[in-house]
Backbone as CSV, one residue per row, in Angstrom:
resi,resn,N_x,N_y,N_z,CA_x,CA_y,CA_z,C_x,C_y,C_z
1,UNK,91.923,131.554,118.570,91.500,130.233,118.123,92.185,129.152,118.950
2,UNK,91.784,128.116,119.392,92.204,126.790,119.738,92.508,125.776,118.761
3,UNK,93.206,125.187,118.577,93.681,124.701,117.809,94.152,122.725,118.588
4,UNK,93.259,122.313,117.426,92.850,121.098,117.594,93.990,119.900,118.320
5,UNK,94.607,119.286,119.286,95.766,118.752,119.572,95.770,117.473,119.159
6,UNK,97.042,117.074,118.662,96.877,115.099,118.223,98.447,114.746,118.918
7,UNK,97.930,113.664,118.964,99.269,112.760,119.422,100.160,112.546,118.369
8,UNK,101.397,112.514,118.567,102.671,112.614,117.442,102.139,111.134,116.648
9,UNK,102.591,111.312,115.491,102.245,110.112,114.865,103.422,109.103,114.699
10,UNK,103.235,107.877,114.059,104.450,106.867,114.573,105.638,107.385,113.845
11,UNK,105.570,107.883,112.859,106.764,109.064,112.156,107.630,110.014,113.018
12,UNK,107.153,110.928,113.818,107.412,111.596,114.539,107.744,110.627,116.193
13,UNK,106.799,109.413,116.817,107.698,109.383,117.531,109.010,108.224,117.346
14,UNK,108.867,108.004,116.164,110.456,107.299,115.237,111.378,108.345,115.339
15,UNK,111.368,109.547,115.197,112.079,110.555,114.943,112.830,111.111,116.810
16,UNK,111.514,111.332,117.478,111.903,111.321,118.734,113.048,110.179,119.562
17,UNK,112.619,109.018,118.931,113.584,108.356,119.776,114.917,108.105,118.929
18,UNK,114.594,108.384,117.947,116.202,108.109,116.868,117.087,109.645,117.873
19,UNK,116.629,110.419,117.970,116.993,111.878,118.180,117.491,111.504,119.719
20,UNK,116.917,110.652,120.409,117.035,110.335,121.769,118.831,109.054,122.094
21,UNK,118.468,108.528,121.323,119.451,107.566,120.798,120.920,107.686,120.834
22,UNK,120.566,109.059,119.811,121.678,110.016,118.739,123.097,110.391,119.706
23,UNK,124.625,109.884,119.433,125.268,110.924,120.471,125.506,112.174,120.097
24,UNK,125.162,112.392,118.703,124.866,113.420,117.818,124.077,113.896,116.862
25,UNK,123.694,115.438,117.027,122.612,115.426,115.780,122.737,114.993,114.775
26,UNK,121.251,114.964,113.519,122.004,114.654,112.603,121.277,116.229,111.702
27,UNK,122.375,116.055,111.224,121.899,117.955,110.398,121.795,117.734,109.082
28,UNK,120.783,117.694,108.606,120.167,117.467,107.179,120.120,118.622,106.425
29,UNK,120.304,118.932,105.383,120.047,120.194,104.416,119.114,120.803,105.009
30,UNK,119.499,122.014,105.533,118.164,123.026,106.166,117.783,122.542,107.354
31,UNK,118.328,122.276,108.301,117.829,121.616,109.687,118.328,122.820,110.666
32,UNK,119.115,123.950,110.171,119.539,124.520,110.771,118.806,125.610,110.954
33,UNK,117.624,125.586,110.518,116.766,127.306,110.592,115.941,126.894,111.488
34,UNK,115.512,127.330,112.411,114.478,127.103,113.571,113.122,126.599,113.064
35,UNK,112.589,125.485,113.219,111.591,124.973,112.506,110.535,124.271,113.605
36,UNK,109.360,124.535,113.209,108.102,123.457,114.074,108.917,122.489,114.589
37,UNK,108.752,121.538,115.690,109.234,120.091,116.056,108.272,119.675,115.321
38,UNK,106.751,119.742,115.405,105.543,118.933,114.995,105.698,118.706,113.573
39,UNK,105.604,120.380,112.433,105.664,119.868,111.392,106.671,120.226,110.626
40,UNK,108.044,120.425,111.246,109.093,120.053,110.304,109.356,121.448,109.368
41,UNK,108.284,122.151,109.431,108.366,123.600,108.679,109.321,124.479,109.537
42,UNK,109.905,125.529,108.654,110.387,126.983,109.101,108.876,127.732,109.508
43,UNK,109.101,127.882,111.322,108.534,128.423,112.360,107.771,129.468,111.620
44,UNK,107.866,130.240,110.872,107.335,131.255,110.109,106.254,131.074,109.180
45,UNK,106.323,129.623,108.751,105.588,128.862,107.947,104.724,127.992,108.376
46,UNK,104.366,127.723,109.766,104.247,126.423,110.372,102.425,125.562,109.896
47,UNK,102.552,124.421,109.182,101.704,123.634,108.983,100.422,123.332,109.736
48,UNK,100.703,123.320,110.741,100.753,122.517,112.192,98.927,123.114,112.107
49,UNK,98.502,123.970,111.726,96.706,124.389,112.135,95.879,124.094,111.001
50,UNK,97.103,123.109,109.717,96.025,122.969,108.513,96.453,121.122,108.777
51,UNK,96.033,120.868,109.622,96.180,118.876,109.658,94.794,118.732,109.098
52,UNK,94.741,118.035,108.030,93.536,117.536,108.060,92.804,116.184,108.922
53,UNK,91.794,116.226,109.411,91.024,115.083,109.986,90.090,113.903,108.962
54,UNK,90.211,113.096,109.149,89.354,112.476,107.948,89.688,110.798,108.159
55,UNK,88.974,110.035,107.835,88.676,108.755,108.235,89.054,107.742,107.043
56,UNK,89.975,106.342,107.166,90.243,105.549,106.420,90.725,104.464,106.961
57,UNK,89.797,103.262,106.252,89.782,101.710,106.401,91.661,101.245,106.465
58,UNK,92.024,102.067,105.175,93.324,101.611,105.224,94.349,101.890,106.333
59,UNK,95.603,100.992,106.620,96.751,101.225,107.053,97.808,101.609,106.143
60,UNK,98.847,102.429,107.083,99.982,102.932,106.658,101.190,102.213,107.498
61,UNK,102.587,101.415,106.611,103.384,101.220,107.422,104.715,101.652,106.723
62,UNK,105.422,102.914,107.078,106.492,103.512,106.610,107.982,102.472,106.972
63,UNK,108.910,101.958,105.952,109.923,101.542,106.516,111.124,102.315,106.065
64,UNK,111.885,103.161,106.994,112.498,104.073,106.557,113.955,103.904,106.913
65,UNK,114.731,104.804,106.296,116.150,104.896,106.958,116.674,105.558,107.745
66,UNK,117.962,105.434,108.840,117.741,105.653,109.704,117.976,107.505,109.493
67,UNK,118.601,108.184,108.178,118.709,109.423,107.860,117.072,110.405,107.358
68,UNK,116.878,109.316,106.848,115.478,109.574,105.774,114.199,110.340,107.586
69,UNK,114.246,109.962,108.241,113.554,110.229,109.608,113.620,111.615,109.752
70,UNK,114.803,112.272,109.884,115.154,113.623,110.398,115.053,114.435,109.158
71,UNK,115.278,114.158,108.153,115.198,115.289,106.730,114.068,116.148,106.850
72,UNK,113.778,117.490,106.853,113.050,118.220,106.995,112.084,117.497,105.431
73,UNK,112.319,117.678,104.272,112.104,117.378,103.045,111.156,116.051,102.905
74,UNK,111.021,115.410,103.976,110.316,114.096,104.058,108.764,114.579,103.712
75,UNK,108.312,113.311,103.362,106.659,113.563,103.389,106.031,112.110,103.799
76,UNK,106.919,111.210,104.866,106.100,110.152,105.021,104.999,110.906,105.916
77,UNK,105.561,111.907,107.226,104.926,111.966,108.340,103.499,112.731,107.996
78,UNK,103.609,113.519,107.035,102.093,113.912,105.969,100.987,112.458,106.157
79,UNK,101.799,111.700,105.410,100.913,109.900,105.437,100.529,109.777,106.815
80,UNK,101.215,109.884,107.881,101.020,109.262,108.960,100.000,110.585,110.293
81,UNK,100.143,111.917,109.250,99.680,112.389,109.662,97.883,112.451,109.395
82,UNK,97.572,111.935,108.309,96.061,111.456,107.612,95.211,110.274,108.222
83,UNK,96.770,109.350,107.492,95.713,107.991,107.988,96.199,107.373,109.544
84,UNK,95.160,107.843,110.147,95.489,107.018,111.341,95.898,105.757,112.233
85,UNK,95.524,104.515,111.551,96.139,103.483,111.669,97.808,103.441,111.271
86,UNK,98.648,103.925,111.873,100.192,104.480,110.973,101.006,103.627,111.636
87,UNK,102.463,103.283,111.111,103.005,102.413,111.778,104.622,102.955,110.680
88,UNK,105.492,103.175,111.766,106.829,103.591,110.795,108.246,102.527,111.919
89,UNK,109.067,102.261,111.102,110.387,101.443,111.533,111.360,101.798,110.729
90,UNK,112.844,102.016,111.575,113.804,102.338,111.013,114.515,101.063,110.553
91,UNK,114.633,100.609,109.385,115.406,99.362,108.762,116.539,99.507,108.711
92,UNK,117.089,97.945,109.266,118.347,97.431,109.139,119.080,96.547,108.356
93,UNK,119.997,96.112,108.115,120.073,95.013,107.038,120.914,93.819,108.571
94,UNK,121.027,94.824,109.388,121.547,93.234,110.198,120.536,92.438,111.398
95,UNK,119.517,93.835,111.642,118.688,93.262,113.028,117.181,93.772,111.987
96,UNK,116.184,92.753,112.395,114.860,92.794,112.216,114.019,93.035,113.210
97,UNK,113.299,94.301,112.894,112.405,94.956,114.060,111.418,93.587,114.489
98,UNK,111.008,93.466,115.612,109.784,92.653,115.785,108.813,93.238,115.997
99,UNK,108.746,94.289,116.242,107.723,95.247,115.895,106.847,94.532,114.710
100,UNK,107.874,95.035,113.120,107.622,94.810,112.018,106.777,94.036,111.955
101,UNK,107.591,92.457,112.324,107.112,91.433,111.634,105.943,90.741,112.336
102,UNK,105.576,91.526,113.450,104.427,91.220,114.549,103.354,91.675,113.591
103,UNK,103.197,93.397,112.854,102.274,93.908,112.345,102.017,93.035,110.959
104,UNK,103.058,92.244,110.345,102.584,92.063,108.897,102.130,90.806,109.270
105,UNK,102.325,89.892,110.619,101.448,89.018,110.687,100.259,89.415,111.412
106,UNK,100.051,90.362,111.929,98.652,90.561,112.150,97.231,90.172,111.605
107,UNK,96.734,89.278,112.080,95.535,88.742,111.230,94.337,90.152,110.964
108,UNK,94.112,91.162,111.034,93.508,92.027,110.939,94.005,92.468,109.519
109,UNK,95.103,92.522,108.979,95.655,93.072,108.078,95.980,92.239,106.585
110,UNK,95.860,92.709,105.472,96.444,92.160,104.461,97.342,93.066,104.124
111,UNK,98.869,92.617,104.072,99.612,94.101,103.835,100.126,93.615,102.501
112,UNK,100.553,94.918,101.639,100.401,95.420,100.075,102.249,96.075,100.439
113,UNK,103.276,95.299,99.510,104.450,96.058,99.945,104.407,96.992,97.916
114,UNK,104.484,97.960,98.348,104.601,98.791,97.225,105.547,98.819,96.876
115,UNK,105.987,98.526,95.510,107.148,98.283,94.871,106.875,98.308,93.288
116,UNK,107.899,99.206,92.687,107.692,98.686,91.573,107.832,97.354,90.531
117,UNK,106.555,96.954,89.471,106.417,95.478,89.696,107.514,95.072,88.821
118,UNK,108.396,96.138,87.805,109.017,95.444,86.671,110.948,95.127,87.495
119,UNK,110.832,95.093,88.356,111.603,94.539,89.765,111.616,93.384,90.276
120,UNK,109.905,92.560,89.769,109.433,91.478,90.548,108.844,90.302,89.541
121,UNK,109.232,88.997,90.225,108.394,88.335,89.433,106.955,88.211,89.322
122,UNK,106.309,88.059,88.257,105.314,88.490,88.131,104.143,87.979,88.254
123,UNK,104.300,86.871,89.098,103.253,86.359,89.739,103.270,86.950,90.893
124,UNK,103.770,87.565,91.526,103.650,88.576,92.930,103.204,89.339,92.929
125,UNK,102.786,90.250,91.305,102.725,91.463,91.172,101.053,91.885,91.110
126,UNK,100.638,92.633,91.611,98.736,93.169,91.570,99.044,94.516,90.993
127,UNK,98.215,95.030,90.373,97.906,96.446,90.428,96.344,96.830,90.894
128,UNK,95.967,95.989,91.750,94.938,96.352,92.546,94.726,96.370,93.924
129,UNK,93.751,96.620,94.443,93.723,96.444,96.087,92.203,95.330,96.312
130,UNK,92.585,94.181,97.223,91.710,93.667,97.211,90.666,94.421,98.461
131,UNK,89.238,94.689,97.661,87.902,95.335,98.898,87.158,94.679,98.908
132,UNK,87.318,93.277,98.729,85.881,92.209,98.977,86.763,91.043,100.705
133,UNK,88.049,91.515,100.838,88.673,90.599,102.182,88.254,91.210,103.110
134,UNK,88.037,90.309,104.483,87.791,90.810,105.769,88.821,91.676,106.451
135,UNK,89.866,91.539,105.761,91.391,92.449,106.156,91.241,93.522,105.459
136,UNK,92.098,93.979,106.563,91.755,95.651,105.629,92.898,96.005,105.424
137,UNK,93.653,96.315,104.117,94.973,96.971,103.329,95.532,97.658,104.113
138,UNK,97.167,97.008,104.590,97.985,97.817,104.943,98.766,97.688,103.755
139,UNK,99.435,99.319,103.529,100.755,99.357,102.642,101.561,99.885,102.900
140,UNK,102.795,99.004,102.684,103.994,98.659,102.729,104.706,100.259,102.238
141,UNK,105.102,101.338,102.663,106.136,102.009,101.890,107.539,102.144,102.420
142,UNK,108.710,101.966,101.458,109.780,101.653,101.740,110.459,103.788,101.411
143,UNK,110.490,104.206,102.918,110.360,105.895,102.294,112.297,106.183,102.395
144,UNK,112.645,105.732,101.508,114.023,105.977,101.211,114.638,106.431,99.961
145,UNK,115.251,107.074,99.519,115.740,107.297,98.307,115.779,106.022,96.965
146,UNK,115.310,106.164,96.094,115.457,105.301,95.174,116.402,104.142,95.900
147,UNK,117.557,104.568,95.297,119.238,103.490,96.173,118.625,102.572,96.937
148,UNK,118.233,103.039,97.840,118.077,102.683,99.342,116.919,101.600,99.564
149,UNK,115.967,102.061,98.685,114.613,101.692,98.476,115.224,100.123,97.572
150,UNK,115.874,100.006,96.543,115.896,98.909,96.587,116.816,97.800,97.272
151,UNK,117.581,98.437,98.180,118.462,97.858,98.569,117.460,97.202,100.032
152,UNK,116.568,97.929,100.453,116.027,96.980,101.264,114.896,96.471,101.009
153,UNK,114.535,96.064,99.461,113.607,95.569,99.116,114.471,94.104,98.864
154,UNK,115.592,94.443,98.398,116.834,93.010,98.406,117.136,92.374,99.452
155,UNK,117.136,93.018,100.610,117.737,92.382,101.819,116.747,92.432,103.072
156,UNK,115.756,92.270,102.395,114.674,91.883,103.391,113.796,90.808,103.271
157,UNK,114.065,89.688,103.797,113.337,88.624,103.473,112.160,87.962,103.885
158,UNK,112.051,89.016,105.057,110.465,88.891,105.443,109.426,89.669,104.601
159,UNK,109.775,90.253,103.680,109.165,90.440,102.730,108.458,89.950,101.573
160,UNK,109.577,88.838,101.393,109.648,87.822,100.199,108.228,87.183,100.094
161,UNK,107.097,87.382,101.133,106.126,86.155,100.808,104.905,87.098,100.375
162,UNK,104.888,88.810,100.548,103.939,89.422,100.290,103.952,89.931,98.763
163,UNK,102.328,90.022,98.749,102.137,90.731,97.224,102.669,91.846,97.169
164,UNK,102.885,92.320,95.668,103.779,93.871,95.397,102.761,93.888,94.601
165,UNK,102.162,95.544,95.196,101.198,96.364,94.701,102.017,97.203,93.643
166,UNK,101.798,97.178,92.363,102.992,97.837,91.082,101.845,99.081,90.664
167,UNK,101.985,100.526,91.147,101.073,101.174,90.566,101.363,102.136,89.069
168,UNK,100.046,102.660,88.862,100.481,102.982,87.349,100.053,104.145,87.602
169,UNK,100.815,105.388,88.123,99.878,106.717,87.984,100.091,107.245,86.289
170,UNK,98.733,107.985,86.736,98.486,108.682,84.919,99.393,109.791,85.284
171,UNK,99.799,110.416,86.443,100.980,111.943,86.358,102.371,112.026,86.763
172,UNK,102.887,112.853,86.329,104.270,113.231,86.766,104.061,113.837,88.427
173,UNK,105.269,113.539,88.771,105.243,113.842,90.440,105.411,115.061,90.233
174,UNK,105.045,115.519,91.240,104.785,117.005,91.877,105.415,117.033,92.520
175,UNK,106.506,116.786,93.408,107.253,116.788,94.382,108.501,117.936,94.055
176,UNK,108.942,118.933,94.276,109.671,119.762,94.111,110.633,120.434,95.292
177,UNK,110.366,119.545,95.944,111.448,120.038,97.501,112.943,119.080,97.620
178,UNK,113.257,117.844,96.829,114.613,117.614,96.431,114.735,117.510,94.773
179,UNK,115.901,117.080,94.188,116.421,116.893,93.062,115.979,115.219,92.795
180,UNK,115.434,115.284,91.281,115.149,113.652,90.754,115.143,114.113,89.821
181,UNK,116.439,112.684,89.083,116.444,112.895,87.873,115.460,112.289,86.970
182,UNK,114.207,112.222,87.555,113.135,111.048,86.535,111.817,111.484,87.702
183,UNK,111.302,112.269,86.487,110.044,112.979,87.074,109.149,111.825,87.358
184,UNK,108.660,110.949,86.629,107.977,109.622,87.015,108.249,108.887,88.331
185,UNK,108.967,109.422,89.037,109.521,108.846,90.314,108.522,109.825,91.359
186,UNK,107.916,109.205,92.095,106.644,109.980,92.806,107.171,109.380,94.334
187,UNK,107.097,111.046,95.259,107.366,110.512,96.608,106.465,110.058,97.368
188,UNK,106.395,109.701,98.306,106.134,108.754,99.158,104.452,109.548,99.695
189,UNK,104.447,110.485,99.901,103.196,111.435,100.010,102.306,110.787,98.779
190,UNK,102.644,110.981,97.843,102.024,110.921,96.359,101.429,109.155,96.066
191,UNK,102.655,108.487,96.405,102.195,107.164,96.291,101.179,106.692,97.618
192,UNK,101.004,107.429,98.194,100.667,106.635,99.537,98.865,107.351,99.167
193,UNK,98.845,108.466,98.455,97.394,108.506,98.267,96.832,107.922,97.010
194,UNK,98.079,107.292,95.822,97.327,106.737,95.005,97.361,105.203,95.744
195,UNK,97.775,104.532,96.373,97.250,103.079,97.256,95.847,103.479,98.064
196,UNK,95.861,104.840,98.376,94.018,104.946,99.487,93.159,105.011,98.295
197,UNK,93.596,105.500,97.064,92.573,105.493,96.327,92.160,104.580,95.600
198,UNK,92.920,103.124,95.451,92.789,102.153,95.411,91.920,101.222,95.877
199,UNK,92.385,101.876,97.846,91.777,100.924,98.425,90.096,101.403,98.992
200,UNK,89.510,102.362,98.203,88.741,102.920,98.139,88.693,104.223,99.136
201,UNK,89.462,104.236,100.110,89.649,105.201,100.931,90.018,106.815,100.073
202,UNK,88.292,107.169,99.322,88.640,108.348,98.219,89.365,109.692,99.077
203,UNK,88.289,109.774,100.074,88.583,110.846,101.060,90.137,110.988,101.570
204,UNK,89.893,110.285,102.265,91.997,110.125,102.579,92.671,110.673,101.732
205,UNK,92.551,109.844,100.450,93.630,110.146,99.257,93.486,111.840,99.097
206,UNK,92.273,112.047,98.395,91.954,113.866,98.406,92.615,114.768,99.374
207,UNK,92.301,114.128,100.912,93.122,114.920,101.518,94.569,114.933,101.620
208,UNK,95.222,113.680,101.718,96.403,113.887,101.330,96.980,114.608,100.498
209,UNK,96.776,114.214,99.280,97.134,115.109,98.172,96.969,116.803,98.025
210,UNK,95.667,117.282,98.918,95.734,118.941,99.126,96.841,119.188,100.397
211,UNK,96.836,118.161,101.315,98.243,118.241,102.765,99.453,118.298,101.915
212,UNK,99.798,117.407,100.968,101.292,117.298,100.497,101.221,118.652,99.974
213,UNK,100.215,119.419,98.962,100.440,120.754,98.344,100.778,121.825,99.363
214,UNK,100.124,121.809,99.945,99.291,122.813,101.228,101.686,122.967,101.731
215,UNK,101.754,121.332,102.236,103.271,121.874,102.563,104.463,121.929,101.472
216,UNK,104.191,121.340,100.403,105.447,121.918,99.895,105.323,123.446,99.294
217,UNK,104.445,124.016,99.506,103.729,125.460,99.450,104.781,126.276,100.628
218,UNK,104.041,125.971,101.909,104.688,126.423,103.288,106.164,126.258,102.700
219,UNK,106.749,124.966,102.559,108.225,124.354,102.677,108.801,125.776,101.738
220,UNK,108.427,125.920,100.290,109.445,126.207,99.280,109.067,127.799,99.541
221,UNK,108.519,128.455,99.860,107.677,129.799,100.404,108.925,130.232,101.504
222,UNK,108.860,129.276,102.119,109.958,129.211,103.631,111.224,129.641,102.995
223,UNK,111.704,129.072,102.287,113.045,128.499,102.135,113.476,130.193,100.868
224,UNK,112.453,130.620,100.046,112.789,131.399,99.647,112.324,132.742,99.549
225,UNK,111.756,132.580,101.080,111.666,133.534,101.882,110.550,134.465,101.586
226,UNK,109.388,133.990,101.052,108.151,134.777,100.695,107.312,134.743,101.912
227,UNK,106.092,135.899,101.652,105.273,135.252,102.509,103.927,134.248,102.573
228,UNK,103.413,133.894,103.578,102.542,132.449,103.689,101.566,133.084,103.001
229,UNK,100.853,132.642,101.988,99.664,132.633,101.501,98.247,131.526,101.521
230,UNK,97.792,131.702,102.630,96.706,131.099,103.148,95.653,131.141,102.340
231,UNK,95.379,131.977,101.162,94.244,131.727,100.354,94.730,130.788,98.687
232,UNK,95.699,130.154,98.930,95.977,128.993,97.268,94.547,128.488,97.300
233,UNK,94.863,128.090,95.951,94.017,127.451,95.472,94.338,125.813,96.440
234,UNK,95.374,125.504,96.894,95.921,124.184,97.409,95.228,124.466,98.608
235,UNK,95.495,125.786,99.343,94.497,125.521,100.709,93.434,125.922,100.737
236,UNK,92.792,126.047,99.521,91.190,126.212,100.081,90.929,124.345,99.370
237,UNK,91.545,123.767,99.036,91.174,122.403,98.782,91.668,121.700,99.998
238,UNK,92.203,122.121,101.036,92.761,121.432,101.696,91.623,121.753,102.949
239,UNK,91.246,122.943,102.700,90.250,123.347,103.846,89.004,122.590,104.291
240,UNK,88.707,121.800,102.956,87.488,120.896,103.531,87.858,119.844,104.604
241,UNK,88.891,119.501,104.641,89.092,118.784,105.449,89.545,119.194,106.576
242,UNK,89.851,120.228,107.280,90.342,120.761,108.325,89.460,121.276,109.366
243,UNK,89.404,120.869,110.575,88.444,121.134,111.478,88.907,122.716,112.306
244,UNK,88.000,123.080,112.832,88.225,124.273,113.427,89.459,125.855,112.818
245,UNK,89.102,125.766,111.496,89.241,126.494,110.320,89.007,127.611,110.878
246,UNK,89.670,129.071,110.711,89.039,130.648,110.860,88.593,130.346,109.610
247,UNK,87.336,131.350,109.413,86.395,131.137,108.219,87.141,132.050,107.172
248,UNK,88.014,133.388,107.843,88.613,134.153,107.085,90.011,133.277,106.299
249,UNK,90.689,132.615,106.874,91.282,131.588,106.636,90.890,130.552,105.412
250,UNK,90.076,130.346,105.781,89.403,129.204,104.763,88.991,129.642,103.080
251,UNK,89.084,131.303,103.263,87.832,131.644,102.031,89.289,131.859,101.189
C-alpha cells in the first residue's frame, strides 16, 4: 500500500523547532520508548495510515506551552491534524508572538477564544458560533494544563478584546491518557470538535472525535503492551474518513 503523505502540521512544526532550539531534550513521561516522529505513538502502534482527510470552513489556533509541545499524551496535533487551516504558538508571559497577533487580526477571520465563561464577564461570553459572518471561525485553544490555561488567559492581553466561546457539553471527557481530578474537564481534542460542531463544520467534528478514539486506543494498547486492533468499533468509525484504506483493514 502507499500511503497518503501530508505536510507536518503547525503542531508538529512548533515541536520541530522548539526541539531545534533545545540545548536539551525535553523527556516527558514515556518519551523514552521509540515512537513515530509524525504521530507521537509507540512505533508498534503507529497512527500515522489512519489520518483522516475531510474538509472545514473553520480554523484552528493552538496556544500552547512551551512543555505541553513535546508530551507524547497531547491531542492538540490530532486538531491540527483534521482541520487544515491550523495555526499553533508557544506562549510567553514576557514576549508576544507576532505571528499571533497578525492571525487574530486577520480580516478573514472572526476568532472565538475558548474559555470557560463562569471566568468571564458576561457580556463577553457566547455559547454560540456566529454562521451568518463573512469570517469564518477561528478558535482560540489555550492547550495547557488547567494551571497554565488560566494563567495565560490572565496574562494575555491581546486577548482581552475577543469573545469567549463558554461551551456546554452534554458528556464526561473521554480522555484517559493523563490523571484529572474532574471528569468534566475535556481535552483539547474533545473541545476542539465540540467548537466544529458549532461552527457547523459536522464532518470535521465526527472525524475528530473517531481520530482522538482511534489514538488513545493505539496510545493506551502501546503503553500496556497489547496488541493493535484495527477492527474497534472506534476504527471502523474512523474509517469513513480515511483515504486509501486496505478494505481488509477497514471491515
Amino acid at each position: 500500500m502507499t500511503l497518503t503523505t501530508f505536510s507536518p502540521n503547525a503542531v508538529a512544526r512548533l515541536r520541530d523547532e522548539r526541539e531545534e532550539e533545545s540545548t536539551k531534550p525535553y523527556l516527558a513521561r514515556g518519551s523514552r520508548a521509540p515512537r513515530c516522529h509524525t504521530c507521537r505513538v509507540i512505533e508498534s502502534h503507529c497512527l500515522c495510515s489512519w489520518r483522516p482527510q475531510v474538509s472545514a470552513r473553520s480554523g484552528v489556533c493552538l496556544v500552547m506551552t512551551k512543555k505541553e509541545v513535546f508530551k507524547p499524551s497531547n491531542t492538540g496535533w490530532l486538531i491540527a491534524d483534521v482541520v487544515s487551516d491550523n495555526f499553533a504558538f508557544i506562549w510567553s508571559r514576557t514576549e508576544t508572538d507576532d505571528g499571533l497577533l497578525a492571525l487574530l487580526s486577520d480580516p478573514q477571520w472572526q476568532p472565538y477564544l475558548v474559555f470557560p465563561g463562569e471566568y468571564v464577564a458576561p457580556e463577553r461570553v457566547t455559547h454560540t458560533v456566529d454562521l451568518d459572518s463573512s469570517k469564518r471561525p477561528l478558535f482560540i485553544l489555550l492547550d495547557a494544563t488547567w494551571t497554565e490555561a488560566r494563567k495565560i488567559f490572565r496574562k494575555s492581553p491581546y486577548f482581552d478584546s475577543l469573545p469567549i466561546l463558554s461551551l456546554l457539553p452534554e458528556r464526561l471527557s473521554r480522555y484517559r491518557l493523563r490523571r484529572s481530578t474532574r471528569s468534566e474537564h475535556l481535552c483539547t481534542a474533545e473541545v476542539a470538535s465540540l467548537c466544529l460542531d458549532l461552527a457547523g463544520d459536522t464532518q470535521a467534528s465526527s472525524a475528530l472525535d473517531a481520530y482522538f478514539d482511534v489514538f488513545s486506543q493505539h496510545y493506551l494498547d502501546a503503553k500496556n503492551q497489547l496488541p493493535m486492533n484495527e477492527l474497534s468499533v472506534a476504527h471502523q468509525e474512523l474509517g469513513v474518513f480515511v483515504k486509501d484504506l486496505p478494505r481488509n483493514r477497514a471491515q
